[in-house]
C-alpha positions as CSV (number, residue, x, y, z in Angstrom):
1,X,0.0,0.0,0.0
2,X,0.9,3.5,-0.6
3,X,-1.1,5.3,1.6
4,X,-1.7,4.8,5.1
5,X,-4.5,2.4,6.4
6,X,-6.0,5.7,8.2
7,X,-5.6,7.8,5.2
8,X,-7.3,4.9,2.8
9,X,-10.2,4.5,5.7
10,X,-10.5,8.0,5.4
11,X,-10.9,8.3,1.5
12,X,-13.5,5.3,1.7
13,X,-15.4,7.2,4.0
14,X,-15.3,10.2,2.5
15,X,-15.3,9.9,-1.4
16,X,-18.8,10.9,-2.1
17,X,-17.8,14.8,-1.1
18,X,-16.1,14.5,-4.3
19,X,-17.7,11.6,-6.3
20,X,-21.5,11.2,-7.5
21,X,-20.7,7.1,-7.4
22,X,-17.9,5.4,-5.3
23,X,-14.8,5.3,-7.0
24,X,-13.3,2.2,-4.1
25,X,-15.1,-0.4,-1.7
26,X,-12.3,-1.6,0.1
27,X,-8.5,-0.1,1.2
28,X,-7.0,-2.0,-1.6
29,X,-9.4,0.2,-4.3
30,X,-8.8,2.7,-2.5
31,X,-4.9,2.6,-2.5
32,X,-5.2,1.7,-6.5
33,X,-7.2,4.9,-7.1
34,X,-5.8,7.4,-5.6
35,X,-2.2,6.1,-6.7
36,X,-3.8,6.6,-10.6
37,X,-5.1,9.8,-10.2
38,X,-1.7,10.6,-8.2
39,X,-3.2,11.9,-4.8
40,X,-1.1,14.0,-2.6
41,X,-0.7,13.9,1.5
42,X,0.2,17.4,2.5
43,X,1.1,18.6,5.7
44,X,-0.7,21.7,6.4
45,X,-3.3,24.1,4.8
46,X,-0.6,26.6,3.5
47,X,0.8,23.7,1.6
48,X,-2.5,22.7,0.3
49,X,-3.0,26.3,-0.8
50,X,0.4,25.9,-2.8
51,X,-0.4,22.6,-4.3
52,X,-3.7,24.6,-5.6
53,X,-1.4,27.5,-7.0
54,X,0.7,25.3,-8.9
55,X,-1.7,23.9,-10.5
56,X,-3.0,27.2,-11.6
57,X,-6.2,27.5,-9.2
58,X,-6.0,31.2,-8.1
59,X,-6.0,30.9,-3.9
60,X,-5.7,34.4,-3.2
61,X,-9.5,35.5,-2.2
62,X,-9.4,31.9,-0.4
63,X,-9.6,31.3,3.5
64,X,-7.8,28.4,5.3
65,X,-11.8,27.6,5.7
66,X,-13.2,27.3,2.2
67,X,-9.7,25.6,1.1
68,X,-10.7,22.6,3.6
69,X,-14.6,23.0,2.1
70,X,-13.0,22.2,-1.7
71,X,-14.2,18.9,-2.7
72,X,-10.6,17.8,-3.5
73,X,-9.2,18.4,-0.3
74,X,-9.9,15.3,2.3
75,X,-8.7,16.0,6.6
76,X,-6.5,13.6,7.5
77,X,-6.7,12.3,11.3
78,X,-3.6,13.4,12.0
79,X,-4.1,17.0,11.1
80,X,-2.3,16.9,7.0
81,X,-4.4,16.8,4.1
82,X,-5.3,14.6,1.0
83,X,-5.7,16.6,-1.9
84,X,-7.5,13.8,-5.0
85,X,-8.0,15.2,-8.2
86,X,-11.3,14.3,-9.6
């Protein structure tokens, strides 16, 4: 696995803030998709905020607040973030 169980569990949990259908039913599915679509653990919200930038999404009228409300960005347990391009 790539990801950590949490992070996976997480993601499973999760995926319909971003999805219309589930993309994984299990951590295995869930480590396979988000290795395809290239998924990203970041550490903090300013680094979330730079992934965004460079990949020309313009942050600068953003709050910490409605970065963590964007469909693409998942809260990690232990306070990082998983950003999952859809």
């Amino acid at each position: 696995m790539n990801y950590k169980k949490e992070y996976l569990e997480t993601f499973l949990k999760n995926q319909g803030q971003l999805f219309d259908e589930p993309v994984a039913e299990n951590l295995e599915e869930a480590d396979e998709f988000l290795d395809e679509c290239m998924a990203v653990v970041l550490d903090n919200i300013k680094q979330v905020k730079n992934y965004f930038r460079e990949n020309g999404t313009d942050t600068s009228g953003m709050t910490d607040a409605e970065l963590k409300s964007e469909a693409e960005v998942f809260s990690l347990p232990d306070g990082k973030f998983l950003v999952v391009e859809g």
